[in-house]
PDB file as gemmi writes it, atoms N, CA and C in Angstrom:
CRYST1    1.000    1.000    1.000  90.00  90.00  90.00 P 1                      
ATOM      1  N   UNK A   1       9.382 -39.824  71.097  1.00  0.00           N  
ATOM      2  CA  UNK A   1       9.365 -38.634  71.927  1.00  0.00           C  
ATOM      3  C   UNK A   1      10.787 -38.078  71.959  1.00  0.00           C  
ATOM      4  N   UNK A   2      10.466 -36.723  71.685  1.00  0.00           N  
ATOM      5  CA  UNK A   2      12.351 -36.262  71.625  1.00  0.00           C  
ATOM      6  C   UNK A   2      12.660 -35.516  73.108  1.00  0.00           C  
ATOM      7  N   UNK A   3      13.712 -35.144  73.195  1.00  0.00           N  
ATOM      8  CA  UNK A   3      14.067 -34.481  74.515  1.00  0.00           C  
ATOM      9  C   UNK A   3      13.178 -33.088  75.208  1.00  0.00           C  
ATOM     10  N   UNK A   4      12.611 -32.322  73.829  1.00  0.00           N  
ATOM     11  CA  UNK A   4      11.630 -31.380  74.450  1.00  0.00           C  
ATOM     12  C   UNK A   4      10.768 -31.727  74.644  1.00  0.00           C  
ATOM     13  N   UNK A   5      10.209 -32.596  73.657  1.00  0.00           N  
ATOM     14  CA  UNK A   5       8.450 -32.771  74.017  1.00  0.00           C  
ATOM     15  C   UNK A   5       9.113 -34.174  75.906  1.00  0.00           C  
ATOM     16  N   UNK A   6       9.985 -34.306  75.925  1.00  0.00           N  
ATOM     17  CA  UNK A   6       9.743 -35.013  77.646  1.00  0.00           C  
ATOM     18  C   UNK A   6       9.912 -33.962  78.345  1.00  0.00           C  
ATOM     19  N   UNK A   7      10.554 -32.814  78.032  1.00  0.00           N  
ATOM     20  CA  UNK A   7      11.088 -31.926  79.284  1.00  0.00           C  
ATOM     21  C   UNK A   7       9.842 -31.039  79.585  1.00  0.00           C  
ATOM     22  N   UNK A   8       8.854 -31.051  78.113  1.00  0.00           N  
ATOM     23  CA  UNK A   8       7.460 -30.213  78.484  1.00  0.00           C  
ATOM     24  C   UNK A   8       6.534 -31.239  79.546  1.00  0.00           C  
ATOM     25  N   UNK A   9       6.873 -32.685  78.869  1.00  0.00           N  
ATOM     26  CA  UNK A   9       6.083 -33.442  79.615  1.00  0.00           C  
ATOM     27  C   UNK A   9       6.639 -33.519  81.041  1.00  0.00           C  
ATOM     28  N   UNK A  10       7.611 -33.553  81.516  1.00  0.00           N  
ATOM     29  CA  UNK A  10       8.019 -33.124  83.019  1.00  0.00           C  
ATOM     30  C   UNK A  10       7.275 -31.815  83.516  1.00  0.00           C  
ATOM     31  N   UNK A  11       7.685 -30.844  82.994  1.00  0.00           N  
ATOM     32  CA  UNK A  11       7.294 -29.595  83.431  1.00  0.00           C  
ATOM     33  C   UNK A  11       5.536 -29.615  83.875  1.00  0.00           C  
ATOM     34  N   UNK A  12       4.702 -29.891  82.822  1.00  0.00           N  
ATOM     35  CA  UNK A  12       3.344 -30.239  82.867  1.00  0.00           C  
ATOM     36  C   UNK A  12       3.281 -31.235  84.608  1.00  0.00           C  
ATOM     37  N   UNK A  13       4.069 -32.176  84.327  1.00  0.00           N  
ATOM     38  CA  UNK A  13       3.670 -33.155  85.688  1.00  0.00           C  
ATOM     39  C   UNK A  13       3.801 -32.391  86.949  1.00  0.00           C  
ATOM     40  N   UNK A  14       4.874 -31.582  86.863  1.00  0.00           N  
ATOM     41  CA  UNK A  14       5.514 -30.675  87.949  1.00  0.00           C  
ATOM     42  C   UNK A  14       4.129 -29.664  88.062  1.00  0.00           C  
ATOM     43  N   UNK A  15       3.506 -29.167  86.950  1.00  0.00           N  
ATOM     44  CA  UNK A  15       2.597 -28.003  87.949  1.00  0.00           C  
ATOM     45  C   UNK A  15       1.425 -28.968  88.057  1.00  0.00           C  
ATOM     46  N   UNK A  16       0.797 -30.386  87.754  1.00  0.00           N  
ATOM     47  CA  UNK A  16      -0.124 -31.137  88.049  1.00  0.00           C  
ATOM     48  C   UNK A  16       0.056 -31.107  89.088  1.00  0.00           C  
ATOM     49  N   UNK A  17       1.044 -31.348  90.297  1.00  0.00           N  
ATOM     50  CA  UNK A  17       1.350 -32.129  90.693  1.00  0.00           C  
ATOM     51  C   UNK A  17       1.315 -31.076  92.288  1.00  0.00           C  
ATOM     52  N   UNK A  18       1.874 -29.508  91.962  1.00  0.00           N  
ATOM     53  CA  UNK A  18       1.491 -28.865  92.199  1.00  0.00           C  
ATOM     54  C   UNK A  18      -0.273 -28.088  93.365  1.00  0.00           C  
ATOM     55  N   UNK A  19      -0.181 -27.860  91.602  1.00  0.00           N  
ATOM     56  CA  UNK A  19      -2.098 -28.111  91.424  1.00  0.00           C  
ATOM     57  C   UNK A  19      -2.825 -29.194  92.513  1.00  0.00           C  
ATOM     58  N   UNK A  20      -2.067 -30.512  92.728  1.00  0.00           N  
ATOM     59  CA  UNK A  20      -2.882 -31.342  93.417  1.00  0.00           C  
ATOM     60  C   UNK A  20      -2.834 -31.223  94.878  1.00  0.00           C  
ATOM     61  N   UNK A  21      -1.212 -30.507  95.154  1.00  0.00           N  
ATOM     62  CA  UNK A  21      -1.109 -29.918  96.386  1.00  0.00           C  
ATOM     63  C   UNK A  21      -1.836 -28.880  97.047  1.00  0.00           C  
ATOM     64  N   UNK A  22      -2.247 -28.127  95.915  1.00  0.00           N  
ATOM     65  CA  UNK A  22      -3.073 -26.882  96.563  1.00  0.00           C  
ATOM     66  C   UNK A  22      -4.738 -27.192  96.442  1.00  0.00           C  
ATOM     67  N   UNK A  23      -5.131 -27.915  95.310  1.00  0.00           N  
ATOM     68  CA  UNK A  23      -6.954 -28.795  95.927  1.00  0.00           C  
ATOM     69  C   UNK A  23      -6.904 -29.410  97.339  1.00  0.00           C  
ATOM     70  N   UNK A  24      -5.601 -30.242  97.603  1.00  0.00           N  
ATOM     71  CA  UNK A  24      -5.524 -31.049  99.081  1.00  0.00           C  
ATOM     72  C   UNK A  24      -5.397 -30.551  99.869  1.00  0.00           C  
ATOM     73  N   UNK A  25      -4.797 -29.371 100.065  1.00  0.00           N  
ATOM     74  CA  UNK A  25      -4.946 -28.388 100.951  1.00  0.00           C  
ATOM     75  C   UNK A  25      -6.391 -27.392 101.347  1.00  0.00           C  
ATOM     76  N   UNK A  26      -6.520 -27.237 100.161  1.00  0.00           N  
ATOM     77  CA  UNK A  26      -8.035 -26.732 100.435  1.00  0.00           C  
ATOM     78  C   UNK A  26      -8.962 -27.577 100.842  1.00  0.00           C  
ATOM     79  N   UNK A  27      -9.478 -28.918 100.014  1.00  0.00           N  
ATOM     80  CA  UNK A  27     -10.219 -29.690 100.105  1.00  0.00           C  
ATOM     81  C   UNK A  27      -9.833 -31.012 100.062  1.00  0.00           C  
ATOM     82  N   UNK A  28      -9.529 -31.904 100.680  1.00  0.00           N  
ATOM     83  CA  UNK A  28      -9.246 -32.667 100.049  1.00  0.00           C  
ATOM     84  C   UNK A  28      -9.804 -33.981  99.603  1.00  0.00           C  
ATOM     85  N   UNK A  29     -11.452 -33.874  99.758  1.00  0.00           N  
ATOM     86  CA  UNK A  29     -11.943 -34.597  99.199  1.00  0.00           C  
ATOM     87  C   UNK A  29     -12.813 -34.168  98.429  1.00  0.00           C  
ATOM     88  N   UNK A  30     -12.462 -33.194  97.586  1.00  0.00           N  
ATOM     89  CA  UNK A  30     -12.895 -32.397  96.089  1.00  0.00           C  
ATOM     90  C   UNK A  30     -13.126 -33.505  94.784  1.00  0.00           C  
ATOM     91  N   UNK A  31     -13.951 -33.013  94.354  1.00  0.00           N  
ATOM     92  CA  UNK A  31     -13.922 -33.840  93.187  1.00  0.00           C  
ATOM     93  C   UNK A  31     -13.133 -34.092  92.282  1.00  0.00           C  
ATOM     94  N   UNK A  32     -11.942 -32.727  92.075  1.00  0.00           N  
ATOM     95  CA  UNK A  32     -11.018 -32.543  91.278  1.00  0.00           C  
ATOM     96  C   UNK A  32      -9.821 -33.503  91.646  1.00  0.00           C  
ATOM     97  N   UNK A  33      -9.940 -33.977  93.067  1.00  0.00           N  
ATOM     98  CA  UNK A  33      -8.439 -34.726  93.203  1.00  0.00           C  
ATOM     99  C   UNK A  33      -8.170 -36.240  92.645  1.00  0.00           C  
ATOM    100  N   UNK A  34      -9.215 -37.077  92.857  1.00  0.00           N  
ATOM    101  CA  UNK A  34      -8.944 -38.106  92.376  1.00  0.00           C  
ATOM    102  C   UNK A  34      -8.876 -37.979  90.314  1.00  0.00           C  
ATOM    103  N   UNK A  35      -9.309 -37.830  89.880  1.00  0.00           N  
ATOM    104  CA  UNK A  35      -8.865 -37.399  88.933  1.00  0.00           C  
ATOM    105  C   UNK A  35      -7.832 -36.814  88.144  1.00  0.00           C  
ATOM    106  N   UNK A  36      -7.446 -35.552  88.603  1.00  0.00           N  
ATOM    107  CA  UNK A  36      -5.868 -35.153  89.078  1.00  0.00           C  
ATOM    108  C   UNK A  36      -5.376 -36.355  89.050  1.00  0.00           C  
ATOM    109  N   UNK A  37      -5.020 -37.127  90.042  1.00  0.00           N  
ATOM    110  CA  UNK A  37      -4.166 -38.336  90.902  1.00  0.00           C  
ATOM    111  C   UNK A  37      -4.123 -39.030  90.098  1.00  0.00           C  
ATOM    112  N   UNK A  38      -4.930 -39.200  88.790  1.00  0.00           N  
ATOM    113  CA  UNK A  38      -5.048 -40.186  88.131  1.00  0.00           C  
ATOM    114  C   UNK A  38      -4.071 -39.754  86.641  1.00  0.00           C  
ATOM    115  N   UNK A  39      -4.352 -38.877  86.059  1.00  0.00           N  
ATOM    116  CA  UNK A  39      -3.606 -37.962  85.213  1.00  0.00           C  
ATOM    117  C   UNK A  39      -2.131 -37.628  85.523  1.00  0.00           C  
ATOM    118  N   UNK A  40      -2.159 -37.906  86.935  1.00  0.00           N  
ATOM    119  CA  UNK A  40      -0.388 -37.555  87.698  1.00  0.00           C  
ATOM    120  C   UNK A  40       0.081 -39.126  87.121  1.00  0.00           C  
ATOM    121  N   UNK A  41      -0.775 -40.260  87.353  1.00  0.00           N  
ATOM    122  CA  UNK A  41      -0.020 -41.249  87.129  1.00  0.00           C  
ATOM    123  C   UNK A  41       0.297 -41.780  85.888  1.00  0.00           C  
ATOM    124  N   UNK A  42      -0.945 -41.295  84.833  1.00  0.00           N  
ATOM    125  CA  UNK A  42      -0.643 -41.463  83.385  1.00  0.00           C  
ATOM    126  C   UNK A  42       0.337 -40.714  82.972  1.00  0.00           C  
ATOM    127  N   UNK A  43       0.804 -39.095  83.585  1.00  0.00           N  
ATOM    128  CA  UNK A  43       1.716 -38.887  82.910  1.00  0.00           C  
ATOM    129  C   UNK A  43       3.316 -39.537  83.204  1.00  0.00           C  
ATOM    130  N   UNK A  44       3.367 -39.818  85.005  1.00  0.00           N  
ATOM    131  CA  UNK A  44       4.477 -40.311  85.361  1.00  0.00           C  
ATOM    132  C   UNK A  44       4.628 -41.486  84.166  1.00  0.00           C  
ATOM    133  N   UNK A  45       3.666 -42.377  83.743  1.00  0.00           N  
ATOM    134  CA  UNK A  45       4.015 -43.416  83.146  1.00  0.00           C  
ATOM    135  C   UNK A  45       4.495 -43.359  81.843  1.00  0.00           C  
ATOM    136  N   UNK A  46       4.049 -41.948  81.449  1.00  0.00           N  
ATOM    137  CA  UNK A  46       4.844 -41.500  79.618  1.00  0.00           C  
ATOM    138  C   UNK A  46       5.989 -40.938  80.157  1.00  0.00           C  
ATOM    139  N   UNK A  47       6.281 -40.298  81.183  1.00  0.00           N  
ATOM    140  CA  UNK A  47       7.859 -39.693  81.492  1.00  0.00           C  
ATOM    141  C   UNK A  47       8.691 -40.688  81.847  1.00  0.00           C  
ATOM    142  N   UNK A  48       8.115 -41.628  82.324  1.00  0.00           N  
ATOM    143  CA  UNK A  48       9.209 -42.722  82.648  1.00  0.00           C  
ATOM    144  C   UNK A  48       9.154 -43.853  80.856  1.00  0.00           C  
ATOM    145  N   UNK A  49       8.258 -43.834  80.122  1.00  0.00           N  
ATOM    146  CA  UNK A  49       8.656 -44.255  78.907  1.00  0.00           C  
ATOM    147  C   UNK A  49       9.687 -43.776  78.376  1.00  0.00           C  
ATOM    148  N   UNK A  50       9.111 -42.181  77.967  1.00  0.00           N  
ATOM    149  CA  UNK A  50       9.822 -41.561  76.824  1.00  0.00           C  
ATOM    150  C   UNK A  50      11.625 -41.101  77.525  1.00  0.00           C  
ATOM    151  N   UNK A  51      11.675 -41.422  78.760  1.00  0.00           N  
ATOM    152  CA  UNK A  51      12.869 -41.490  79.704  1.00  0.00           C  
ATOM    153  C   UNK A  51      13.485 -42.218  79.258  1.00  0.00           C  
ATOM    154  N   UNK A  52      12.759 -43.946  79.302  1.00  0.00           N  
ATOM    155  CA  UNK A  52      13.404 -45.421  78.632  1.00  0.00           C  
ATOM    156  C   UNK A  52      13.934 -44.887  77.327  1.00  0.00           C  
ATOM    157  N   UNK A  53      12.960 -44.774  76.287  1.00  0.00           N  
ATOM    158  CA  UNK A  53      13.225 -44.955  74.798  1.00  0.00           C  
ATOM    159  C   UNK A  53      14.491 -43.950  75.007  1.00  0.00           C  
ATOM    160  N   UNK A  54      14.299 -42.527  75.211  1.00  0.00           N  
ATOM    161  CA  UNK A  54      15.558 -42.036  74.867  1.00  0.00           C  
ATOM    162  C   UNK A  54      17.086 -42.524  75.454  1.00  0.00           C  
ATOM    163  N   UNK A  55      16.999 -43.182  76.283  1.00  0.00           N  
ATOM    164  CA  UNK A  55      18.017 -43.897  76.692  1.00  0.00           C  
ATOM    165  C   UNK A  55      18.666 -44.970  75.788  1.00  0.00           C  
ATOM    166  N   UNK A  56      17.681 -45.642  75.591  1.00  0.00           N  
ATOM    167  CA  UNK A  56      17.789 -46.655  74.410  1.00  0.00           C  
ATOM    168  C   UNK A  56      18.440 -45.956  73.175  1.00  0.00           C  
ATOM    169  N   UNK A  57      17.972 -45.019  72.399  1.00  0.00           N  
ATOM    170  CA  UNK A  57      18.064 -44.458  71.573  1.00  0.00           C  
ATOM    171  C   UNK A  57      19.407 -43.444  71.987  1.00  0.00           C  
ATOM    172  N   UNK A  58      19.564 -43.333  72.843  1.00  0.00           N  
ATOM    173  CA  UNK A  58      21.430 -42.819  73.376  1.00  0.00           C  
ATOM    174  C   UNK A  58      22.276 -43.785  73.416  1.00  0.00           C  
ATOM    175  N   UNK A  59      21.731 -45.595  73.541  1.00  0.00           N  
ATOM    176  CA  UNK A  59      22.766 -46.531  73.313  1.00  0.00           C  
ATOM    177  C   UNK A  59      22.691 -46.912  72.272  1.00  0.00           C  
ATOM    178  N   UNK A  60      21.861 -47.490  71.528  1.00  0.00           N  
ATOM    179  CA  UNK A  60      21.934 -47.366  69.936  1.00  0.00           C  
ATOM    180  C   UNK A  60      22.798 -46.913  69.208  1.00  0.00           C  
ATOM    181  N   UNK A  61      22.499 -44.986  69.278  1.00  0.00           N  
ATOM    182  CA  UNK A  61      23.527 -44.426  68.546  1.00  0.00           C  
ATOM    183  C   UNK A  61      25.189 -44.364  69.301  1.00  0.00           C  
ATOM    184  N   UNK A  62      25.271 -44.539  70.345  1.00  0.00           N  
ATOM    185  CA  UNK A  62      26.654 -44.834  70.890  1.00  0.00           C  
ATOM    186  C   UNK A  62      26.973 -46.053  70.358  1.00  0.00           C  
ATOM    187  N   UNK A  63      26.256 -47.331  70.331  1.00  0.00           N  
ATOM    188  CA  UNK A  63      26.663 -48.323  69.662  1.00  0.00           C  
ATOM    189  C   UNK A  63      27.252 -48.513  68.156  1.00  0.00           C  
ATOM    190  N   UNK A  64      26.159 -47.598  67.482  1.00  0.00           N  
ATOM    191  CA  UNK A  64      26.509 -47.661  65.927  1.00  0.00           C  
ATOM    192  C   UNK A  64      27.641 -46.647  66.122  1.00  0.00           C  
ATOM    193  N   UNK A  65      28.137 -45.417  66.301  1.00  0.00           N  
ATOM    194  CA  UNK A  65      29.165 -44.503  66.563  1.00  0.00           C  
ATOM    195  C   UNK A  65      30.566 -45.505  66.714  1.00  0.00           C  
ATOM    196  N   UNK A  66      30.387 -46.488  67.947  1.00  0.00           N  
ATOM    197  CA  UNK A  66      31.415 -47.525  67.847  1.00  0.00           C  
ATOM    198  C   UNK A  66      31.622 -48.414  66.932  1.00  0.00           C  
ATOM    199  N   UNK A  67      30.424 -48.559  66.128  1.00  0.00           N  
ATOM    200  CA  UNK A  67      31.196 -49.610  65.072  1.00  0.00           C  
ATOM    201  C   UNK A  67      31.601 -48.983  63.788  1.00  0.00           C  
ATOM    202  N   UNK A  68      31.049 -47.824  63.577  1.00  0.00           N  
ATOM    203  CA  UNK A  68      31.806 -47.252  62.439  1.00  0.00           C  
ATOM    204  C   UNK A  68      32.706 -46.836  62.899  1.00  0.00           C  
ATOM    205  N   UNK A  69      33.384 -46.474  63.729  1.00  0.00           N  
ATOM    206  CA  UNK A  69      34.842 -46.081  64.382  1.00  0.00           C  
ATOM    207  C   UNK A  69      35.962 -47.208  64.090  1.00  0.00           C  
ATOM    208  N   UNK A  70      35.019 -48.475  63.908  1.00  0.00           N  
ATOM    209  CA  UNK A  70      36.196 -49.560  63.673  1.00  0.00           C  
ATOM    210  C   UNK A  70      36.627 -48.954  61.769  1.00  0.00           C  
ATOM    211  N   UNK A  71      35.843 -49.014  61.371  1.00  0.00           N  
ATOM    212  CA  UNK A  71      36.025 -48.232  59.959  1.00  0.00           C  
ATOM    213  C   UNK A  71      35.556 -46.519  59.651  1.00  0.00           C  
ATOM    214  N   UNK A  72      36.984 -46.079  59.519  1.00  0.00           N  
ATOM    215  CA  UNK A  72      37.097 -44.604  59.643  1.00  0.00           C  
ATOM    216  C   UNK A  72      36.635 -43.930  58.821  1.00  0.00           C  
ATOM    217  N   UNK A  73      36.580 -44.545  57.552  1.00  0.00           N  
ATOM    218  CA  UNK A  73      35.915 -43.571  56.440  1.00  0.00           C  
ATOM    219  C   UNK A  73      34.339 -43.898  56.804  1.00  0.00           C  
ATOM    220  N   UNK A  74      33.509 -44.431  57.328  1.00  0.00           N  
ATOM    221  CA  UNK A  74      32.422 -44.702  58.079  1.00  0.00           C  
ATOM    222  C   UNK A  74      32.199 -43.421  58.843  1.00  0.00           C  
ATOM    223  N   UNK A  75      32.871 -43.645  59.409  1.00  0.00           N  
ATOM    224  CA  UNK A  75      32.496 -42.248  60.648  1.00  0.00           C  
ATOM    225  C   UNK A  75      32.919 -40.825  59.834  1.00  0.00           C  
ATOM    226  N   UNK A  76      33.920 -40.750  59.130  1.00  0.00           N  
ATOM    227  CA  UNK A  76      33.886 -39.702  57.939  1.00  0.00           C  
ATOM    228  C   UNK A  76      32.722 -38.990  57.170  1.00  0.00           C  
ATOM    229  N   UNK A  77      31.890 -40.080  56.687  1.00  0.00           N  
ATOM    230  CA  UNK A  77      30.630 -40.086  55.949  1.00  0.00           C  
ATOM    231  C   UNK A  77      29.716 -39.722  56.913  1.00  0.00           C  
ATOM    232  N   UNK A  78      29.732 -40.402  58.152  1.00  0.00           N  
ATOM    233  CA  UNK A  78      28.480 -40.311  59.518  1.00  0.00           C  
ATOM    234  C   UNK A  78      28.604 -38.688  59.210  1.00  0.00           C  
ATOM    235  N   UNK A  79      29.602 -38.276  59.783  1.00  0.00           N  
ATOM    236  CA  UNK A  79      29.881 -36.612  60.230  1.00  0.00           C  
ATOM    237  C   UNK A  79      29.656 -35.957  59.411  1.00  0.00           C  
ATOM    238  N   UNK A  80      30.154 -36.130  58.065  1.00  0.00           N  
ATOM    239  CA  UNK A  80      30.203 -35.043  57.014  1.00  0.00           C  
ATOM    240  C   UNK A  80      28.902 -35.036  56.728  1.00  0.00           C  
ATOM    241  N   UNK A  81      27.514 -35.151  56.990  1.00  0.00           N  
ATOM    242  CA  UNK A  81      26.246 -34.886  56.659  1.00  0.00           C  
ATOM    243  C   UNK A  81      25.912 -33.933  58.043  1.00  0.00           C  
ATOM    244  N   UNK A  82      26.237 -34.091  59.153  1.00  0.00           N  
ATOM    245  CA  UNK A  82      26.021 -33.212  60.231  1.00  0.00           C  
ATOM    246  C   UNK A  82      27.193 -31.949  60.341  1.00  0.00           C  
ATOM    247  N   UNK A  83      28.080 -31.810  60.195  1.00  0.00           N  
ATOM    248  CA  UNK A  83      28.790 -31.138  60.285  1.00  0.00           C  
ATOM    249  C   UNK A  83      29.163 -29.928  58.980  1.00  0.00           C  
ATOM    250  N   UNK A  84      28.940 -28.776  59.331  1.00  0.00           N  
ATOM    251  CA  UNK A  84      28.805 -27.518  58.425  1.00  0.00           C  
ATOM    252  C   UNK A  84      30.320 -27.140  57.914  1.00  0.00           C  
ATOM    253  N   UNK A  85      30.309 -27.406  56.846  1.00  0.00           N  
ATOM    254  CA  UNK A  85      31.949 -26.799  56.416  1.00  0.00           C  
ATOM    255  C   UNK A  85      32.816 -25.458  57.118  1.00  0.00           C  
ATOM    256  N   UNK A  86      33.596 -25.214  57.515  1.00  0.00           N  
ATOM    257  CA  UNK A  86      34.289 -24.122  57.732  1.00  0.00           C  
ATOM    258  C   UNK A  86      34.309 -22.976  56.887  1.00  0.00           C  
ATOM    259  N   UNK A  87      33.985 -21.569  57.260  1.00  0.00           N  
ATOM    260  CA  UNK A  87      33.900 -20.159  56.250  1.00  0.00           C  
ATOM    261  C   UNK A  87      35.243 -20.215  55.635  1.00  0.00           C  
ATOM    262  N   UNK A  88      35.968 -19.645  54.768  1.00  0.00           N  
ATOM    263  CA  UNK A  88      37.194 -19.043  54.407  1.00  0.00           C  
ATOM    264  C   UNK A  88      37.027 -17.806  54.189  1.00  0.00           C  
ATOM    265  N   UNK A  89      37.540 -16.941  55.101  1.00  0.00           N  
ATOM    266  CA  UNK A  89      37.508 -15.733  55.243  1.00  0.00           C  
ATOM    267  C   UNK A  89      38.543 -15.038  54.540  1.00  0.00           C  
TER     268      UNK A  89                                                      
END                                                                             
């Protein structure tokens, strides 16, 4: 899961969540809520995954970043595939 597809998956939980406020208000023993309630918790449980992994996956690459730093032409090579040459104007 990359950083957008969690920030859609936040956003989604946020108007579920919503949504469940305004059935409970109306009704709140609708058929729609427990259900809802249930979908609120499957998604909390992928936002708090894909939360983990990318964390993980932010120490990882901080980790490897530090060990090619011990060897400079390492981190030379890392960069020069991400990094776009300069124009000469």
């Amino acid at each position: 899961m990359n950083k957008v597809e969690l920030s859609d998956l936040k956003n989604q939980l946020a108007r579920m969540k919503e949504d469940l406020d305004r059935f409970v208000a109306r009704k709140p023993t609708g058929l729609v809520v427990e259900p809802l309630r249930e979908r609120i918790r499957q998604t909390e449980a992928l936002v708090a995954e894909g939360t983990r992994r990318l964390a993980e996956d932010r120490k990882s690459l901080r980790d490897s970043n530090t060990d090619s730093q011990a060897d400079p032409s390492a981190g030379m090579l890392a960069a020069s595939g991400r990094v776009r040459p300069r124009r000469m104007s």
